[in-house]
C-alpha positions, -999 to +999 in steps of 0.1 A: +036-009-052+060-014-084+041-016-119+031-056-112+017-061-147+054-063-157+067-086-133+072-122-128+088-143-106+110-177-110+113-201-086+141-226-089+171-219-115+178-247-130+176-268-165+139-253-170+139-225-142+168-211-165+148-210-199+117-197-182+136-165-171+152-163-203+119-160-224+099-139-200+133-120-201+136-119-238+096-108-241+104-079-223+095-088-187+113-076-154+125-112-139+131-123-105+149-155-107+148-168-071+167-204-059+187-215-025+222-206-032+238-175-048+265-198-066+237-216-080+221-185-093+253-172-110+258-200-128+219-203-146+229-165-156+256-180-170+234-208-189+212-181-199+237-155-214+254-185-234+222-201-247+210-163-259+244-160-273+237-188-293+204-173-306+227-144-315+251-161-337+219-179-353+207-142-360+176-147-343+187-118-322+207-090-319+233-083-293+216-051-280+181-067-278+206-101-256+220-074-233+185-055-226+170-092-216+201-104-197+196-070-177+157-078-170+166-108-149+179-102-110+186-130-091+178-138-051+181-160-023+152-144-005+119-151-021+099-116-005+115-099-036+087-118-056+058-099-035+051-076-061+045-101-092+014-102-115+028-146-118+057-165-098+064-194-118+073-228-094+101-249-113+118-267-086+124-302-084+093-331-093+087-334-054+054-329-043+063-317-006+089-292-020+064-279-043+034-277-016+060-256+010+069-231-018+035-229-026+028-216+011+056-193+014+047-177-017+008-177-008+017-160+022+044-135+005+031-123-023+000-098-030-035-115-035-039-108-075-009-129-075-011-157-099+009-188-084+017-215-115+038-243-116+058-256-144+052-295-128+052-323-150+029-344-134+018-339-103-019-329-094-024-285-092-057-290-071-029-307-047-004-282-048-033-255-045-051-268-014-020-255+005-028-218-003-057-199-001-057-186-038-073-220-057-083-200-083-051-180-091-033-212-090-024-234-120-001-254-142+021-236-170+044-270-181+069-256-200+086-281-227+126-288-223+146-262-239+120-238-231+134-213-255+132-237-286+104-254-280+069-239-287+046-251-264+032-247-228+008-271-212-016-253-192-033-275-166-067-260-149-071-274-113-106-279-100-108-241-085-083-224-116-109-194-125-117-182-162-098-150-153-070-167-144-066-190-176-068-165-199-044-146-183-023-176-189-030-176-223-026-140-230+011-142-215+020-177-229+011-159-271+035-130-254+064-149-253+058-167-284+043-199-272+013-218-280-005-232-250-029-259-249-052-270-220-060-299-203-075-306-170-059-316-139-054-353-144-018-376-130+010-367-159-016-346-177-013-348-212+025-347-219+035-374-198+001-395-197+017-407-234+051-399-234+062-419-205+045-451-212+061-449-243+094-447-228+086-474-206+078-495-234+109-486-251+129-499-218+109-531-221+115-533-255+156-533-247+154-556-217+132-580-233+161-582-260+138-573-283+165-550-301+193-529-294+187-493-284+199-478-313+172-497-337+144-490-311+154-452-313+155-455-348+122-473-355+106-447-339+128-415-354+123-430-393+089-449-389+074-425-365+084-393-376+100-389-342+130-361-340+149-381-312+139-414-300+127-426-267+155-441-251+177-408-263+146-389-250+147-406-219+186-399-211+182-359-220+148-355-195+168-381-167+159-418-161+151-405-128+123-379-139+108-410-158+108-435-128+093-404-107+065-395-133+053-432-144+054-436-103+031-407-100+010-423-125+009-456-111-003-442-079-025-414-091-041-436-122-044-471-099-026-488-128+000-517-127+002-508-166+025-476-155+045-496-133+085-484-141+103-509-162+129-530-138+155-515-163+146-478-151+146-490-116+181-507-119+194-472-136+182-451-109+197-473-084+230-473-099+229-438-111+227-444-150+208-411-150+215-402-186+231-370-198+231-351-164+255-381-150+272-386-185+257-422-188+222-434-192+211-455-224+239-441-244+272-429-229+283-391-231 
């Protein structure tokens, strides 16, 4: 068997898929970045090799120490190259059924120290777990959005996660540079438990008439402290991200409070999705 402590596996290659390669990658890991289509694939190397280009340019690295991580990535359609990874990282789309079939296949591909994690957003790990028959070596690692800037990783125990497990969690997430905080397994977790009702909120605030998006964004960037405001926020994650996590919510929390806004619901259905379809809140 190859040296397992030093590889890890990436399931899905796009917006986040992409930046968790990169810093595993960049931290000296060997990275299998797995996804459905080879064009697909191509092009997140692509993503990656311009984003660490970037962080060359800012001097943050050198151009030896880019090339070394761009060539500690390989990239798959065939997911049995992940059998021999200490952690396969799930980062496909916010879909419970996807994630619970990837979940099998990898439960069924990959050795039994395996550690399976998913980099959900809101959706329940004891759920995605009960389709394998690793509980304990499952759990969340929710990665923030650009996962190369940003700092931190929310680690969600599910009911069965074992001690062993989180820590060795923890001990990779300070690797890469990253500070991880727990929670328990709980609809939207932390993150989104307060993020998207205030998001929602924001919509209201807009539909209502209450003010125009660009004073709601900036009440809550000058009076808040906030670096981007939520209906900006909102466009960059995708209005339909936010209609699928206040949803999971809603359901998972028995709450009319985290009903979507009708304004969300109208976006979606006439695919204002924000940035990814150039229009959203603002226009791009």
């Amino acid at each position: 068997m190859a040296n397992q402590n030093n590889y890890i596996g990436v399931v899905g290659s796009g917006t986040m898929g992409n930046g968790i390669a990169h810093v595993f990658a960049q931290s000296g890991y060997k990275v299998f970045l797995v996804d459905l289509d080879e064009a697909i694939l191509n092009k997140a190397i692509e993503v990656i090799a311009s984003n660490m280009k970037r962080q060359v340019k800012k001097e943050l690295i050198t151009p030896s120490e880019m090339d070394k991580a761009l060539s500690n990535i390989s990239i798959s359609t065939d997911m049995s190259c992940l059998s021999d990874s200490m952690i396969v990282i799930e980062a496909a789309s916010e879909n419970e059924e996807i994630k619970k079939n990837i979940f099998k296949d990898l439960d069924s591909i990959c050795q039994p120290n395996t550690i399976l994690a998913s980099n959900t957003s809101s959706i329940s790990i004891t759920e995605i777990a009960s389709v394998t028959n690793r509980g304990d070596k499952v759990i969340g690692m929710h990665f923030m959005n650009p996962v190369p800037i940003m700092k931190l990783i929310e680690v969600i125990k599910g009911k069965s996660t074992s001690s062993k497990t989180l820590e060795t969690i923890l001990s990779v997430s300070k690797q890469l540079n990253k500070i991880a905080l727990e929670c328990n397994d709980s609809p939207g977790f932390i993150s989104n438990r307060i993020l998207m009702p205030l998001i929602n909120e924001a919509a209201y605030c807009l539909m209502d008439k209450i003010a125009d998006k660009e004073s709601i964004d900036g009440i809550m960037k000058l009076g808040m402290g906030h670096p981007m405001g939520p209906l900006m926020l909102a466009d960059l994650i995708g209005i339909d991200v936010c209609v699928s996590i206040m949803k999971v919510l809603e359901e998972g929390l028995n709450s009319k409070k985290y009903a979507p806004c009708p304004l969300l619901l109208d976006m979606v259905s006439t695919n204002r999705l924000g940035k990814k379809t150039n229009e959203g809140f603002y226009r791009y």
